[in-house]
N, C-alpha and C positions, 0 to 999 in steps of 0.2 A: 436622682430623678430616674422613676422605672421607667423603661420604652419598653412598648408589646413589640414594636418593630426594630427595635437599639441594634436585629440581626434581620438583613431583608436581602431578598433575591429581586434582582433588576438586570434586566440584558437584553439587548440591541438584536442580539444574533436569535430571532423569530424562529424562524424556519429551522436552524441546526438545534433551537431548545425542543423543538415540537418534533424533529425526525427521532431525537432519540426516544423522547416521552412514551411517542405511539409505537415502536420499535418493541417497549415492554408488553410483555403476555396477558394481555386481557385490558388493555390500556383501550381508553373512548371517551367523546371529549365534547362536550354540549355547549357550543357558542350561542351566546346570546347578543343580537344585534341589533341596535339602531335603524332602520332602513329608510331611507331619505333618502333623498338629491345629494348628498354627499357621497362621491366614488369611495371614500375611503371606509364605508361601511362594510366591502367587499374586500378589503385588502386582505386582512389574517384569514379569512375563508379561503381563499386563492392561497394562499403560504399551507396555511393546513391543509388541502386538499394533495398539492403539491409536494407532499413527504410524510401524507396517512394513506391508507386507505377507504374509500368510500365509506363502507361498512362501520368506520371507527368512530365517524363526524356526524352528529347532528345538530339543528340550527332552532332556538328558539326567537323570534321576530318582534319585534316594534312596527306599527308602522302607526308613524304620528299623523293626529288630525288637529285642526286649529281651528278656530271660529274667522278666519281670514282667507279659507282656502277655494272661496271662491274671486278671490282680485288676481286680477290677470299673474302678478310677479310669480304670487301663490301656485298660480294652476299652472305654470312654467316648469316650476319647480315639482311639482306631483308626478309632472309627465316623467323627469329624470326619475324621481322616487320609484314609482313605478316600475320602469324601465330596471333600477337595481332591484327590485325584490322578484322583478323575473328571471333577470338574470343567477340569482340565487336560490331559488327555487329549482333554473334550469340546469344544475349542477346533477342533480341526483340525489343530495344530501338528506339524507331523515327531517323531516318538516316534524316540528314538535308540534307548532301553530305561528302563527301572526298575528300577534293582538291589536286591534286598533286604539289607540292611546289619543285619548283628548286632552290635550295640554293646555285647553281652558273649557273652564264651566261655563254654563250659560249668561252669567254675569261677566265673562272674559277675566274671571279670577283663574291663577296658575292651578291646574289638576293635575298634572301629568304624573307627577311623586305618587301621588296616591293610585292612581291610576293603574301604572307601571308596577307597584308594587302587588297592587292586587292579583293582577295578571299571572305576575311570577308565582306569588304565592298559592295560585291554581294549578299550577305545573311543580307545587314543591315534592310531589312523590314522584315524579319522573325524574327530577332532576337528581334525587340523593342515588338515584339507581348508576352515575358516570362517575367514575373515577377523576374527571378533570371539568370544572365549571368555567368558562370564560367568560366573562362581559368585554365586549369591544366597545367601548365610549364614544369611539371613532365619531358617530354620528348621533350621538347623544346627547342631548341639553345638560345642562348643570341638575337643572331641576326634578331631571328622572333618573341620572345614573346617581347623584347622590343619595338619595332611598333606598334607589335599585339596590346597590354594594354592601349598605349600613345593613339592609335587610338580610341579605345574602352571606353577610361576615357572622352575625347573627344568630342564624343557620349553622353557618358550619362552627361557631362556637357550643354547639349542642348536639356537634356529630354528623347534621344530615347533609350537608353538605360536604365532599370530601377533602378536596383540593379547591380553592377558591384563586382563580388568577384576574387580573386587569390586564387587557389590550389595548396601546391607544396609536393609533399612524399619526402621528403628528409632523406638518410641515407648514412651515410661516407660508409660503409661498400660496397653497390653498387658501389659508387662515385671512388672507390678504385681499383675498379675490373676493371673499362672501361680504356681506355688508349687512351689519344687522338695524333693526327700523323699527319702530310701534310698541316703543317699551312700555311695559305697565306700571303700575306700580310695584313698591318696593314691599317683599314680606319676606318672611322667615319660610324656607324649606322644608319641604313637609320632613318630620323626625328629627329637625333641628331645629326645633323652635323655642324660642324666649319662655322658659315657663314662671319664670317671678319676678320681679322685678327688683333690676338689681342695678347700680352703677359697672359700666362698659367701658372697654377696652376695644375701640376697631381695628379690625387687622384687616385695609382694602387691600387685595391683590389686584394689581393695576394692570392694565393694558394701556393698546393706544387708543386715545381718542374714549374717556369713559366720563365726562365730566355730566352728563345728562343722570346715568347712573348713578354714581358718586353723589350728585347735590341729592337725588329721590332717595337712597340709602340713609345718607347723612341727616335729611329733615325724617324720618321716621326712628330714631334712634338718639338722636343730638339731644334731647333734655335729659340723659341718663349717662350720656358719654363723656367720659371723665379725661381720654386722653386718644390721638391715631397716630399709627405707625403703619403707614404705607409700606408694602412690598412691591418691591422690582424684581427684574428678572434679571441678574449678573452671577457669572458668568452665562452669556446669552449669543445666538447668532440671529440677526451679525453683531458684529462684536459692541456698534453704536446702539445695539437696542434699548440698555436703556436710560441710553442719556435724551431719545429721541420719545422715549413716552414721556420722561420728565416734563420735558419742554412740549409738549403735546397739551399734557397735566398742569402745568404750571400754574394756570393763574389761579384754579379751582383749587389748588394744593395747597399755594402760597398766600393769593388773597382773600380767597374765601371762606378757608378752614383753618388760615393761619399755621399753616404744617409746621412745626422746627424743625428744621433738613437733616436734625440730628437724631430725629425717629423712624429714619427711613431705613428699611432694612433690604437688606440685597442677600436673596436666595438663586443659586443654583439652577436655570431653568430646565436642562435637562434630567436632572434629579429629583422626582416629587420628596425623596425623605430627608433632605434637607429642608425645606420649609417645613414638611412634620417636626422635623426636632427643634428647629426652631421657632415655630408656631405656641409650641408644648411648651420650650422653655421660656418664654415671655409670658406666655398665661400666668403658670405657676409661680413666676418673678410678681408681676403686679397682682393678683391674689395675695401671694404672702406680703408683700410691701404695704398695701393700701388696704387691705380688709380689716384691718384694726383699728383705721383712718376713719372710713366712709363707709364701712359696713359690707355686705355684700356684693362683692366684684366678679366679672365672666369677662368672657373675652367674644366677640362675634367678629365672625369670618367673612368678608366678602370675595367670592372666586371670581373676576372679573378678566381674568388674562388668562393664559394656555391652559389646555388641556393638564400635562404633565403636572403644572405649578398648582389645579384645582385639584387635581387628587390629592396631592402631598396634603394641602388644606383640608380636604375632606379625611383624609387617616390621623391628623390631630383634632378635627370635632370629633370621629368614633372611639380614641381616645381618651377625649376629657369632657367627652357630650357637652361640646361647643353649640351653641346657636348661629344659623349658616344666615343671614339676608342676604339678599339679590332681587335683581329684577331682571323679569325674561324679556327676551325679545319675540313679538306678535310674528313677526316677519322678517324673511333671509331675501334678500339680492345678490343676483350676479353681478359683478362686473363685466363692461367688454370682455370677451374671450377668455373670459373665465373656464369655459371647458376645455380652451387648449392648455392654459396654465393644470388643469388637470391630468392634460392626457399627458402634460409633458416633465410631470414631476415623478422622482424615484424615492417611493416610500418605503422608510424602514422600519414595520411597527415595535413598540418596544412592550415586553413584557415585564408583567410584575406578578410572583406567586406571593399569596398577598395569605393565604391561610391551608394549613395543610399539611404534609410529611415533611419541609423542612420543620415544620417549628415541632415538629412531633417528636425530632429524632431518629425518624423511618429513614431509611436508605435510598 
């Protein structure tokens, strides 16, 4: 089995990867960010800022729009938004632009993939001009950075992009605090979608509490789906995670979709390239197993749990051009003091150079 990724760069240490990076002669570094009500949309800007120079960083912007942003939770949540795209702004950094992304059409169908992507690909001659591209997902729906990356991987498979990295601040403790609400229906993400029709393999990546999801995925896919194999997140913190999604999952797993406990796979949650390689090698297991059975077999992916665990998912659809379902959430809540569990967490974003002089051989 070939992996494009079978050799990948992953490290914790943010700030000492990015001091030496901008250190080199002619080194500059185009972050591309999410900006929302989520604080952690600013973390890797603050680390970068903190061991470059001004002059090195520029910031290309999201700034999401919803057809729900005028109900109170909404406009709560804008005022934070807000509040971080000034505060990023008020840094000094090269403003590339801020695009405003509608993440639904006027039918309240998902846009934001297409959207996002468009965006990017207006800024594709500024961008091949940096030695270093980042996307921070931090504050990113599934549904925009997954294009966003495929797009951008894309790119720099035909040179114009140089160095391609993911950023993601990942911490249960925020993760805990948001509530998400007003899901829509269930479709395939824009550039990974179903194009024939084929007998399915699901791969749900689980969280807690996803059984609304799950049933709206599963009746958009179940007359074709031939077999599921849930993902967990183990090894996970804290360490009961995920015997606590099981039982969260349970009844939807066991009685309503009739799981066998023995398709449950347990990935890695701090590692996305463990679910990649495992992702990959299940695909190509039931492909080769069953396509001489039943005909035409695929796998789809649903990212339903962490950050880290949906890219790993997302770098085996780019992969094996998987088909991604999901369904987005309309609307984010706070919990009570939810911004002090913000102000009181220590986030340590994790990097991934994801295309570029490692794979090149460059020094």
């Amino acid at each position: 089995m070939t992996l494009r990724w079978s050799d990948y760069f992953l490290t914790s240490q943010f700030s000492a990867f990015w001091s030496k990076r901008l250190s080199e002669d002619g080194a500059d570094v185009c972050l591309i960010t999410g900006i929302g009500f989520d604080p952690r949309c600013r973390t890797a800007l603050d680390q970068l800022l903190a061991v470059g120079r001004l002059e090195q960083i520029s910031v290309l912007g999201f700034r999401f729009r919803t057809a729900l942003d005028l109900l109170e939770p909404a406009r709560e949540l804008n005022q934070y938004g807000e509040a971080n795209l000034q505060a990023i702004l008020g840094t000094g950094v090269r403003n590339l632009g801020v695009g405003e992304i509608q993440l639904q059409d006027e039918n309240r169908f998902t846009a934001g993939g297409p959207n996002a992507v468009r965006y990017v690909a207006s800024q594709i001659e500024a961008l091949r001009t940096f030695r270093h591209v980042v996307v921070d997902i931090s504050g990113m729906p599934r549904s925009v950075f997954y294009p966003t990356i495929s797009y951008l991987c894309n790119r720099a498979d035909q040179g114009i992009v140089k160095n391609l990295h993911i950023v993601v601040s990942q911490s249960a403790e925020i993760d805990t605090a948001i509530q998400l609400s007003e899901f829509g229906s269930a479709d395939f993400i824009h550039t990974f979608r179903l194009t024939r029709k084929e007998k399915l393999v699901w791969l749900p990546v689980i969280g807690s509490r996803e059984r609304d999801r799950i049933v709206k995925i599963h009746n958009q896919i179940k007359d074709d789906c031939i077999e599921i194999c849930p993902i967990l997140p183990f090894p996970a913190k804290p360490l009961r995670k995920p015997d606590d999604v099981l039982i969260e999952n349970s009844e939807v797993l066991f009685q309503e979709l009739a799981i066998t406990p023995t398709n449950i796979l347990l990935c890695d949650e701090a590692n996305p390239f463990d679910i990649y390689r495992k992702i990959v090698g299940l695909h190509d297991y039931y492909t080769g197993k069953l396509s001489a059975l039943v005909g035409g077999v695929t796998t789809v992916i649903s990212p339903l749990s962490s950050k880290l665990l949906s890219l790993g998912a997302l770098f085996a659809a780019i992969e094996r051009k998987l088909p991604v379902s999901y369904v987005e959430a309309g609307l984010y809540n706070l919990a009570p003091a939810a911004m002090d569990v913000f102000r009181g967490v220590q986030i340590a974003p994790v990097e991934i150079w994801l295309t570029g002089e490692p794979y090149n051989g460059a020094e």
